[in-house]
C-alpha positions as CSV (number, residue, x, y, z in Angstrom):
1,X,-30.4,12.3,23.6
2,X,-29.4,9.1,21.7
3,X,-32.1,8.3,19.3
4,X,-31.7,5.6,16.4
5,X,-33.4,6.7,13.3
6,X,-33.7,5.8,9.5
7,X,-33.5,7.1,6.7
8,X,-37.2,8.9,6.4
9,X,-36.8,9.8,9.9
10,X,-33.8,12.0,9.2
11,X,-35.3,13.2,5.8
12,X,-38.6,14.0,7.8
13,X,-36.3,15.9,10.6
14,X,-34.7,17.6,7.7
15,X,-37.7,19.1,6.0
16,X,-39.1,20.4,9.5
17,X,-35.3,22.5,10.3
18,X,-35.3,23.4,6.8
19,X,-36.2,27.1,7.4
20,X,-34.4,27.3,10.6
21,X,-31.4,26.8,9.4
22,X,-31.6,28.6,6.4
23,X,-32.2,31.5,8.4
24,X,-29.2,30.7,11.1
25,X,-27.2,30.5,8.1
26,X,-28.1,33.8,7.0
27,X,-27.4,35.4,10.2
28,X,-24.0,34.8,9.9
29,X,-23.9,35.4,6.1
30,X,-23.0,32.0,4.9
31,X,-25.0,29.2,3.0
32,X,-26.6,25.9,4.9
33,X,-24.1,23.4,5.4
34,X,-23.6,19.4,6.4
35,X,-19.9,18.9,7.8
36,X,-18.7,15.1,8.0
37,X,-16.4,13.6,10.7
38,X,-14.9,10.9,12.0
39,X,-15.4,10.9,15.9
40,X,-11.6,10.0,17.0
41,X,-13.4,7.5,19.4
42,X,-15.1,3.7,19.3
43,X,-17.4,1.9,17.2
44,X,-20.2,2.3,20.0
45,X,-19.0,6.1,21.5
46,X,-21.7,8.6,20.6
47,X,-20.8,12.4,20.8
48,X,-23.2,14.6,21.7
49,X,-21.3,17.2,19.4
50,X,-22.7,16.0,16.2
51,X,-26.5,15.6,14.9
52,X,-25.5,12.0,13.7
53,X,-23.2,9.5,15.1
54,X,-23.4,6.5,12.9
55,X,-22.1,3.4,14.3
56,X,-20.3,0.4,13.0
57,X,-23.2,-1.6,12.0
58,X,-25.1,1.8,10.2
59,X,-27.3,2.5,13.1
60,X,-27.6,6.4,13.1
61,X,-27.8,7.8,16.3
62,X,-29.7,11.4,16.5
63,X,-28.7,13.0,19.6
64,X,-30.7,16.7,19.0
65,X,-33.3,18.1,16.5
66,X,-31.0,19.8,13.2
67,X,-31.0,23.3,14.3
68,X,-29.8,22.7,17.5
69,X,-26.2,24.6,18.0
70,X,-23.9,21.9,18.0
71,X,-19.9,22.4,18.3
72,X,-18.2,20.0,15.6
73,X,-16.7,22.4,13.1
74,X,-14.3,25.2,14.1
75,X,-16.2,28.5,13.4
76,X,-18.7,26.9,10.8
77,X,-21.5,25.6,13.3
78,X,-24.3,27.6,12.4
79,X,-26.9,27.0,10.0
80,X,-24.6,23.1,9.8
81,X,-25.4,20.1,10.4
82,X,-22.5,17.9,11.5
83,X,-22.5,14.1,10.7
84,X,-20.2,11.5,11.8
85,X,-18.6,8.0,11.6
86,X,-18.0,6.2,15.2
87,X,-14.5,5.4,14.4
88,X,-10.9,5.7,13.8
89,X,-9.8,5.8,17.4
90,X,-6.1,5.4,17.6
91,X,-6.1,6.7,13.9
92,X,-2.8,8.1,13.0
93,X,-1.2,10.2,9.6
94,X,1.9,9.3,9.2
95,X,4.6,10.8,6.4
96,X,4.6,14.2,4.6
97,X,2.6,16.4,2.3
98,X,4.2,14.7,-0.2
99,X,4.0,11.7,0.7
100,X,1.2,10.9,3.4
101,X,0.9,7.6,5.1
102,X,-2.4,7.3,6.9
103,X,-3.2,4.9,9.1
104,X,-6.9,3.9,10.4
105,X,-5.8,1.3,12.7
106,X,-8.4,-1.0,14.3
107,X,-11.4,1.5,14.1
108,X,-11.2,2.1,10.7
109,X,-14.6,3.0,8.9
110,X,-16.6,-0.3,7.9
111,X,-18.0,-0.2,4.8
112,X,-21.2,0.0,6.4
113,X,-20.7,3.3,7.9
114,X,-19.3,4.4,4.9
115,X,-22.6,3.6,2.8
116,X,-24.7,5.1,5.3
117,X,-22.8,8.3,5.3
118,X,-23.3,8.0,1.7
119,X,-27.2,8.2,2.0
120,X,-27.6,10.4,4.8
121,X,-26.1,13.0,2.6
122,X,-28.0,11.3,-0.4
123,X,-31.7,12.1,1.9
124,X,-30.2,15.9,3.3
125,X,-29.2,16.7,-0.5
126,X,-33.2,15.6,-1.3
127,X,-35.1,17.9,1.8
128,X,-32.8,20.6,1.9
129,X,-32.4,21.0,-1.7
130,X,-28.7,20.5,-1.9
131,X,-28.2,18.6,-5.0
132,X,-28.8,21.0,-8.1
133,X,-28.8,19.8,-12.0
134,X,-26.1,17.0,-11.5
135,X,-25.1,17.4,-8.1
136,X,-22.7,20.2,-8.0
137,X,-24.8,21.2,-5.0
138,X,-23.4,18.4,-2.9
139,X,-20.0,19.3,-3.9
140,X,-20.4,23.2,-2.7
141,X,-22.6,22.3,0.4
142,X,-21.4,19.0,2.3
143,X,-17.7,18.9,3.1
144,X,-15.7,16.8,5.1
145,X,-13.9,18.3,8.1
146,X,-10.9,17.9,6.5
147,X,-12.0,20.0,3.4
148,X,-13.1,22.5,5.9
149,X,-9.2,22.5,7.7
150,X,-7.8,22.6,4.4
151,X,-9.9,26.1,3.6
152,X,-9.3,27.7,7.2
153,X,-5.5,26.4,7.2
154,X,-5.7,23.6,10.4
155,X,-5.2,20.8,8.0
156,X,-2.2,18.7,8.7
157,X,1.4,20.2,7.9
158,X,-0.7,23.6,8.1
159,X,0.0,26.3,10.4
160,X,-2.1,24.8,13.4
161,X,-0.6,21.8,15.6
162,X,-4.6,21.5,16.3
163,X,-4.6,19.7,12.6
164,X,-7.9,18.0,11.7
165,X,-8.1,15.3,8.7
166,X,-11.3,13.6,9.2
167,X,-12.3,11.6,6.2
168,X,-9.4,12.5,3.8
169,X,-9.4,8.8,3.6
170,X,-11.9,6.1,3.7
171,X,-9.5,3.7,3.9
172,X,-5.7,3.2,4.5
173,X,-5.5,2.0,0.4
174,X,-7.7,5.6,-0.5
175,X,-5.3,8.3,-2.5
176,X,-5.1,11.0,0.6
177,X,-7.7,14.1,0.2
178,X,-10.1,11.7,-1.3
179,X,-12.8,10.9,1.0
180,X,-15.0,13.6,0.6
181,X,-15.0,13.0,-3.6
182,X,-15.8,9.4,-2.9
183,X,-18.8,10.0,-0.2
184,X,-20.0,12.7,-2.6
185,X,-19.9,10.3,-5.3
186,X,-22.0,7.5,-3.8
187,X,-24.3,9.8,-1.8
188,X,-25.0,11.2,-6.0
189,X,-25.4,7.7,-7.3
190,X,-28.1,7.0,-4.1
191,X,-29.6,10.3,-4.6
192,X,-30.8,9.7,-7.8
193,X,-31.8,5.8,-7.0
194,X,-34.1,7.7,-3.8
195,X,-35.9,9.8,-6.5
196,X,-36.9,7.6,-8.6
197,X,-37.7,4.6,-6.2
198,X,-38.4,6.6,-2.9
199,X,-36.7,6.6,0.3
200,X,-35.7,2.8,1.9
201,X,-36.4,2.8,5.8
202,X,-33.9,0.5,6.2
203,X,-30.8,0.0,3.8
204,X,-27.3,-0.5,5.1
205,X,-25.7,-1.2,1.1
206,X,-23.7,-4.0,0.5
């Protein structure tokens, strides 16, 4: 299944896999996630492994309803939905822990795909109540699959040569570890712009 979708579409999709994967969640005694990812691939690859590919112009792709069992997070699948960026193919991280030199080569994330990460999470915070007072809910419920190899020790200069650092960095120029704060902060910021003004069916940002 590759279906391009909007906004509403994804908020409406949202609402109706609400319950199901609150209750897949429970099953295995964890909270309702979202997991974000690069793909490792091109602009116009999309993975079946994820819910939402989003390609380099902000066209998502839905490739399964949100409580189908999809396989994008090591051990963290159910009761998650995984979202991701078509890009950074040929991506490499370069230096040390102390001093990390990433490198998003020709397939970088465009600022597109960037903004309409942002909102995705921005609509999932709004139908699956993941937002809270000020949004400390989108900062305890939507990680990026580097966050999640950081906590379960396969980040890179871990203990696993299967190292993963999706989105650490939006940008060769971002401070390494970053991405997730910065996707977090703009999905907040269009969060609070849907409430009061209603969800856009079409927005890509600037």
């Amino acid at each position: 299944m590759d279906k391009i979708v909007n906004l509403k579409e994804i908020y409406d999709e949202a609402i109706a896999c609400k319950s199901s994967l609150e209750n897949q969640a429970a099953g295995v005694n964890r909270d309702l996630m979202v997991y974000l990812h690069w793909s490792a691939g091109l602009y116009h690859q999309i993975w079946q492994d994820y819910h939402i590919n989003i390609d380099d112009k902000g066209n998502c792709h839905m490739t399964g309803d949100f409580d189908d069992l999809k396989y994008h997070t090591y051990k963290r699948n159910t009761g998650a939905i995984g979202v991701s960026l078509c890009a950074c193919y040929g991506a490499q991280l370069n230096g040390s822990p102390s001093n990390p030199r990433p490198e998003l080569g020709n397939y970088a994330p465009t600022n597109a795909q960037i903004e309409k990460m942002a909102q995705v999470i921005a609509v999932l915070a709004m139908a699956l109540d993941l937002y809270g007072n000020y949004g400390e809910k989108i900062k305890e419920r939507v990680w990026t699959h580097y966050e999640a190899a950081v906590e379960d020790d396969y980040a890179p200069w871990g203990n696993d040569p299967d190292c993963r650092w999706d989105l650490s960095v939006l940008t060769d120029d971002d401070e390494y570890g970053d991405g997730g704060n910065i996707l977090r902060g703009k999905a907040i910021w269009y969060y609070n712009q849907y409430k009061e003004n209603g969800i856009p069916e079409e927005y890509l940002g600037d």
